[in-house]
N, C-alpha and C positions, 0 to 999 in steps of 0.2 A: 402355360407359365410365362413365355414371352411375351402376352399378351395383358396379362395383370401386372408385368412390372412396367410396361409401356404407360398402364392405367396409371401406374404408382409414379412414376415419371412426371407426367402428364400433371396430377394433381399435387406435386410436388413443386412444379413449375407456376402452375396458377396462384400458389399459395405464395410465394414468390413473388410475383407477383403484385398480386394484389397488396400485400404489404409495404410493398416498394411503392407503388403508387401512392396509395394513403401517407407514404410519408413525403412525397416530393410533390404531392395538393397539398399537407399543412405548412411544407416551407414555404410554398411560394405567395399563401397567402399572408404566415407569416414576415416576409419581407413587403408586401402590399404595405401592412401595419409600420412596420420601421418608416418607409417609404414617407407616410402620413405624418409619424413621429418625429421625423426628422429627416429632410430628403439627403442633405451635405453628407451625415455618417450612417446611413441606410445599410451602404453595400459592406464599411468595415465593419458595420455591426453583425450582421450577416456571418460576414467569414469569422467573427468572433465565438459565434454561436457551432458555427462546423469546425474550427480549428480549435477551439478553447480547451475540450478535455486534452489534446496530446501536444498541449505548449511547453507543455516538462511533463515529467515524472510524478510531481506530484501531483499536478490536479488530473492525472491519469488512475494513480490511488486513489483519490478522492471520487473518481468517478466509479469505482469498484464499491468502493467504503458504499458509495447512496444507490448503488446497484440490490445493495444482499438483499434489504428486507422487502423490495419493490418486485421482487425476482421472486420471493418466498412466497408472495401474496397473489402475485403472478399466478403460480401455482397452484396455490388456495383455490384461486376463483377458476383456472383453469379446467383443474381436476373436478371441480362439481359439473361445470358444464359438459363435458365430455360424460357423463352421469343422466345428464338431463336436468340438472339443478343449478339455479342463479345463486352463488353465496355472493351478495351485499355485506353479511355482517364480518366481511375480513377486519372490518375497521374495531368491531368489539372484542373478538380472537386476538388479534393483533395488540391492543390496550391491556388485555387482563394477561396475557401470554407476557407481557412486558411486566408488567406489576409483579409478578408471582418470582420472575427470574430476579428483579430489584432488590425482593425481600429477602429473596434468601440471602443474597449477595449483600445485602447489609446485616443480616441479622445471624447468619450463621458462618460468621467468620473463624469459627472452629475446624471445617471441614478442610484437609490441606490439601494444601496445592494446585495442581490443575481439575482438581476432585470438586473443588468449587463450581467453580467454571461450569464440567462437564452435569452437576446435579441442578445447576439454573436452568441450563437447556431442556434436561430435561423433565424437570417440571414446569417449566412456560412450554412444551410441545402438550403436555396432558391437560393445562388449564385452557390452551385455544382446541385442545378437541373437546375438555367438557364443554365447554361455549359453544360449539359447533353441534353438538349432541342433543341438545334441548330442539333446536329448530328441524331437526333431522325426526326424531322423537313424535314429531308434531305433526311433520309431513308425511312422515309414513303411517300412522295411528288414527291421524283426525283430518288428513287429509287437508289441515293448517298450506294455506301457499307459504312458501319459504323467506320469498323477498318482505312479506310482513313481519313475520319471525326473527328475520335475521335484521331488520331495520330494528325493529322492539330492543332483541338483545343488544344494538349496538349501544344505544344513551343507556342501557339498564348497566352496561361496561362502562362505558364512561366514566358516570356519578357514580356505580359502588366505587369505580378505580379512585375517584378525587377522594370519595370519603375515608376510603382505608389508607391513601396514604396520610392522610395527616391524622389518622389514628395510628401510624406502625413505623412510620419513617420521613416526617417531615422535615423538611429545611424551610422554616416560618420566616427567614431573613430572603430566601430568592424563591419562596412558594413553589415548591418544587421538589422532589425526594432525594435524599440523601445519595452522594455518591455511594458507588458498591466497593469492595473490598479490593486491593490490586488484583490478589490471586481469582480473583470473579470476573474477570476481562479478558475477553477472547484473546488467545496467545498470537503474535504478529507473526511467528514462523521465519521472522529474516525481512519481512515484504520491507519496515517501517525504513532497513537500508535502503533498498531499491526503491523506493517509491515515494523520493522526497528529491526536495529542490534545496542547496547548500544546507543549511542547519536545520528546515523544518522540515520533518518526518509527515505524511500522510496520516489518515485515521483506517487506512484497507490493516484489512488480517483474516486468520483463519475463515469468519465469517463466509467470504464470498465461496471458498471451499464446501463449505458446508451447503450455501444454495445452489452451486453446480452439483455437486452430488446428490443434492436433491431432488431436483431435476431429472437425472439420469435416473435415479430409484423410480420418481416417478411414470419418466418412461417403459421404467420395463415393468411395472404392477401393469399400469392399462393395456401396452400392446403383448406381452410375451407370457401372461399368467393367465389361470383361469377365472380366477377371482376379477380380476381387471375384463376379461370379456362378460363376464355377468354382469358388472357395473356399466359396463357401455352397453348392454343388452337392454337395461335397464332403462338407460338412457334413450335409448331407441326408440321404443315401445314397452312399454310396463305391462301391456297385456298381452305381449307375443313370448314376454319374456317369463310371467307370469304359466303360461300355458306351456315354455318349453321346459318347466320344470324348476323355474328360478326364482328365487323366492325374493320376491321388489322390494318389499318393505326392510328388509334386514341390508339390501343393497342400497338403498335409500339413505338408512343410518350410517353406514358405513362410509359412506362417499362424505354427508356431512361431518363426521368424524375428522377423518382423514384431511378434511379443507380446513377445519378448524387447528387441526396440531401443525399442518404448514403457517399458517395466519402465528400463532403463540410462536412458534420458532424464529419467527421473521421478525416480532416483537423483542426478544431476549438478543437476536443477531445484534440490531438497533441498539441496543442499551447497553450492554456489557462489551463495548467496542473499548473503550480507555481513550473514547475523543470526547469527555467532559460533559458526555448527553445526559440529562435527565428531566424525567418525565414531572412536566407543567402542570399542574393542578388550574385548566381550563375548561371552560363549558364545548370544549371543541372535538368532536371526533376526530380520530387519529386519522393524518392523510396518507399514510401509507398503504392505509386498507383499503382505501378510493382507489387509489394509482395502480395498484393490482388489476383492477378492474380496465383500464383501457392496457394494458401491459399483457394480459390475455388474449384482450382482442386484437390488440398486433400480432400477436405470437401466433393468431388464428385458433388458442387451445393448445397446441402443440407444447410439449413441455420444454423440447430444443427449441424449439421458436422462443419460446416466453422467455426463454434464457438469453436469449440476443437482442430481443424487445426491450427489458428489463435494462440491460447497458446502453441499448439505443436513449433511453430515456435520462438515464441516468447522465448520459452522455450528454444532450442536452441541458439539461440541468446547470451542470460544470460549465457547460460556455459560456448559459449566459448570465453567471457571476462574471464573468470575464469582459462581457458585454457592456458593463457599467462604466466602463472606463470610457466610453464613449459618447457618455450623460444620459445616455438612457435611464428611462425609472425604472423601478426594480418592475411595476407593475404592466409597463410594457414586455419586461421576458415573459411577464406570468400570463400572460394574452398571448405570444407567440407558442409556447408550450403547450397549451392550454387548445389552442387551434390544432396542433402537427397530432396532439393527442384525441382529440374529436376527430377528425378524419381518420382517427385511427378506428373510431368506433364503426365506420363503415368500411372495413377491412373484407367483410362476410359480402357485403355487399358487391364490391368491387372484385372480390373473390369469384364471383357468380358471373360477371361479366368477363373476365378475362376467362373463363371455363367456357362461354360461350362462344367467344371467338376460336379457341383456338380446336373446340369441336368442327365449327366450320371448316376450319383452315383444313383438319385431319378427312374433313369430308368430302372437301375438294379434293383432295388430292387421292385419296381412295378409289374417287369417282373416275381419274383419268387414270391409272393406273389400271385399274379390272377390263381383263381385255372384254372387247363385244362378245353377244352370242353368235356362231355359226350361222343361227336362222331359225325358223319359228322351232318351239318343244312339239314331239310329233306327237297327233293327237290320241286320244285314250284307246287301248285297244287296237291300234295300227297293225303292233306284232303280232297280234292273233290270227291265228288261222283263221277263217271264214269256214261257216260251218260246211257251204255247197261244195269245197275242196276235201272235206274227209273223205274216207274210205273204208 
């Protein structure tokens, strides 16, 4: 037992790690980039970028508010790999999960009160797990790779998304869907006091509750349920898991499910916030479903990791709005971001290398620790009587 928590320890610390690294390789090349941009405000830009979320209160909100749905996706894409599946198509889950929550929230302004609210949720979590269902469907049946599945569904999200809104809820004057209904907007719980700078309130609310606790849900299905050990069985080996009685293909589905109603959740978090968002009728996949994607890979999969990866980014984000003030272009932050988050994508990597050293280190020191032997093992049969001694 001391010994597997020493292990859990051990790869607890790597994981650490490696994360840490990855992010203190894309600052430093991001300041390289400043550096070039502009040598004079390099370094204030710099500390713009690491002090910007917590210069007040609100753009600490504001850095929760662009946390939720990057956190939700996070998770999305987490949760499949932990399965043994790539979901890419957070970014379609995520669009039509958004669409679905809009509609209602314009269109059925009957339902009262927080009843609104609570019925967009969740049917934008059912529309990103049917989105998530087809590709699941595919891989487990027809043996479809997923990343082409789940790239197909994203533009097929997209364009239906463009085309239904401006058949069910357009705004033809900002090309965009109609605001939703007040009572269709996530309740602020008190935050918009706390989490504002003089008169102007932040856009954080219930929302970021929601992707902590989803989080945690999703922590305890994988590690503390049965269900969640067949899914990482799954994940494993599909033909060990297959033989010890577990049936892959239904865990297959299930895991695609399951990523998709995080993706549609993290869609509807986004939209029904009451910060004036809505969804653009563009040829553009949604980026929140990309960002997931390296948001995971910091988080190394971990659903508490993804959850701190997720404001790590987030975090960023908020600074370097803040960064501007020092004439930087906007597409300089989006270069430095853009890097701390590629390095992030060799987190697994670096993961492996810090596992490597500190096996040594634990080997060295094992090695001088274990006393010597006495002297040689006495050889075979020594203790035996010799037979010319019987009697």
């Amino acid at each position: 037992m001391k010994q597997k928590s020493r292990l859990l320890e051990k790869e607890g610390f790597s994981n650490f790690m490696a994360s840490l690294l990855a992010i203190l390789c894309g600052l430093a090349i991001g300041f390289v980039v400043l550096l070039v941009a502009d040598p004079v405000h390099a370094f204030p830009g710099l500390l713009a970028i690491l002090t910007g979320g917590l210069s007040d209160l609100r753009n600490l909100g504001q850095v929760l508010y662009a946390a939720t749905p990057i956190i939700l996706t996070g998770l999305s894409v987490g949760f499949a790999n932990k399965t043994g599946l790539f979901n890419i198509g957070a970014s379609g889950q995520f669009i039509v999960g958004a669409y679905v929550a809009v509609l209602i929230g314009v269109r059925c302004t009957f339902i009262p009160g927080p009843l609104l609210w609570l019925t967009c949720l969740l049917a934008a979590t059912l529309a990103g797990a049917l989105w998530g269902l087809l590709p699941g469907v595919l891989k487990a049946l027809c043996n479809v790779n997923e990343v082409i599945a789940c790239i197909m569904m994203n533009y097929i999200g997209m364009y239906a998304v463009n085309f239904l809104i401006q058949l069910t809820v357009f705004d033809s004057l900002k090309n965009q869907s109609l605001p939703v209904a007040e009572n269709a907007n996530a309740p602020k719980l008190g935050m918009d006091l706390i989490f504002r700078s003089g008169m102007t309130a932040s856009s954080v609310n219930a929302g970021i509750l929601i992707a902590v606790l989803a989080g945690i849900a999703v922590y305890y299905v994988i590690e503390k349920t049965k269900f969640g050990y067949e899914l990482k069985a799954c994940g494993y080996s599909r033909d060990a898991a297959r033989y010890a009685g577990i049936n892959e293909k239904r865990g297959i589905i299930w895991s695609m499910v399951i990523a998709g109603a995080l993706s549609g959740l993290g869609g509807a978090c986004l939209y029904l916030a009451g910060a004036g968002k809505s969804i653009e009728v563009l040829d553009t996949l949604a980026a929140e479903g990309f960002n997931g994607i390296p948001v995971a890979l910091l988080g190394l999969n971990h659903p508490i990791g993804i959850i701190f990866s997720g404001l790590f980014v987030a975090y960023l984000n908020q600074g370097g709005f803040n960064m501007q003030i020092y004439g930087f272009a906007p597409q300089v932050i989006d270069i430095i971001i853009s890097v701390v988050i590629y390095f992030a994508a060799f987190s697994l990597l670096l993961r492996g290398i810090v596992e490597r050293v500190v096996k040594k280190k634990a080997h060295a020191q094992t090695a001088q620790t274990e006393p010597a032997p006495d002297g040689p093992p006495p050889a075979p049969g020594a203790d035996q009587p010799k037979g010319g001694d019987e009697t």
